[in-house]
C-alpha positions as CSV (number, residue, x, y, z in Angstrom):
1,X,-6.5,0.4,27.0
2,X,-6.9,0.0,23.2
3,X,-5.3,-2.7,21.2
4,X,-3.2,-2.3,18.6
5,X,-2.3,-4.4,15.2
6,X,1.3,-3.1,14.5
7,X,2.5,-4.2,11.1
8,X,6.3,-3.5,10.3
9,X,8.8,-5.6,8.7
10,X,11.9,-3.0,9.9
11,X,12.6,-4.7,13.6
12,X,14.0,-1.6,15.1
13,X,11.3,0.8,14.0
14,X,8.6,-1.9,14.6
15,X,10.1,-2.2,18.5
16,X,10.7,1.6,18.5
17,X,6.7,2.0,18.0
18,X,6.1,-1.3,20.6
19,X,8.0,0.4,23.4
20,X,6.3,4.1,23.0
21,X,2.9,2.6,22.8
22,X,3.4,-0.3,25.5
23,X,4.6,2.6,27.8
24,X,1.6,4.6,26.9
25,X,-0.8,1.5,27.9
26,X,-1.3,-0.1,24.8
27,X,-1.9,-3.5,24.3
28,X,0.3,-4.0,21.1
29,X,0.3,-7.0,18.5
30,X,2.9,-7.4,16.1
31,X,3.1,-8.3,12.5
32,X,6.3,-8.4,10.3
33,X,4.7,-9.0,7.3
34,X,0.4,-8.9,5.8
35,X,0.2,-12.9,6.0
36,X,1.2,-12.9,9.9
37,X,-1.6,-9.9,9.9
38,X,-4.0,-11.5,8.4
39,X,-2.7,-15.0,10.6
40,X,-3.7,-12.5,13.9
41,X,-6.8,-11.8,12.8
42,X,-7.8,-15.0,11.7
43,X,-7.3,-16.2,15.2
44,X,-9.6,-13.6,16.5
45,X,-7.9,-10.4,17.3
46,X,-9.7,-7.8,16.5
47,X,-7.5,-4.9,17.1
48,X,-8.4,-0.9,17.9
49,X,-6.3,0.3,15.9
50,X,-4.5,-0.9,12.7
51,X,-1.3,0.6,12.6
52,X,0.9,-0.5,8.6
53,X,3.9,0.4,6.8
54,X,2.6,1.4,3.6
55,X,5.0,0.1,1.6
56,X,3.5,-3.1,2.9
57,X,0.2,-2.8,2.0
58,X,-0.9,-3.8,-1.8
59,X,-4.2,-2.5,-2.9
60,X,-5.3,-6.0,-3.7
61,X,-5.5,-5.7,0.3
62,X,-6.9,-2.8,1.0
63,X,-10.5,-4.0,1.1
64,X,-9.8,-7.0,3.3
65,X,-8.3,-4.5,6.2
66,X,-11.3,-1.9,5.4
67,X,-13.8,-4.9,6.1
């Protein structure tokens, strides 16, 4: 099944999405904040699906998840 990149710094909502997508099949990754994104993706994963509290995401990144 697809991967996932999950990044949410609220714990309850970020194991609230884990638990409906792990039971679904999908291989999830977690991220509480952009640097331990960007620290995942650095090591190689290259997730499906980027999934991101907005309120996390500054435009200076934008590009760099685009790419």
């Amino acid at each position: 099944m697809a991967s996932v990149l999950l990044v949410e710094n609220n714990r309850m909502l970020r194991t609230m999405y884990t638990a409906g997508m792990s039971g679904y099949g999908y291989n999830v990754h977690e991220a509480t904040s952009l640097n331990q994104a960007f620290d995942l993706l650095e090591e190689g994963l290259v997730p499906d699906i980027l999934i991101t509290d907005w309120k996390l995401v500054l435009f200076r990144y934008i590009a760099v998840i685009i790419e």
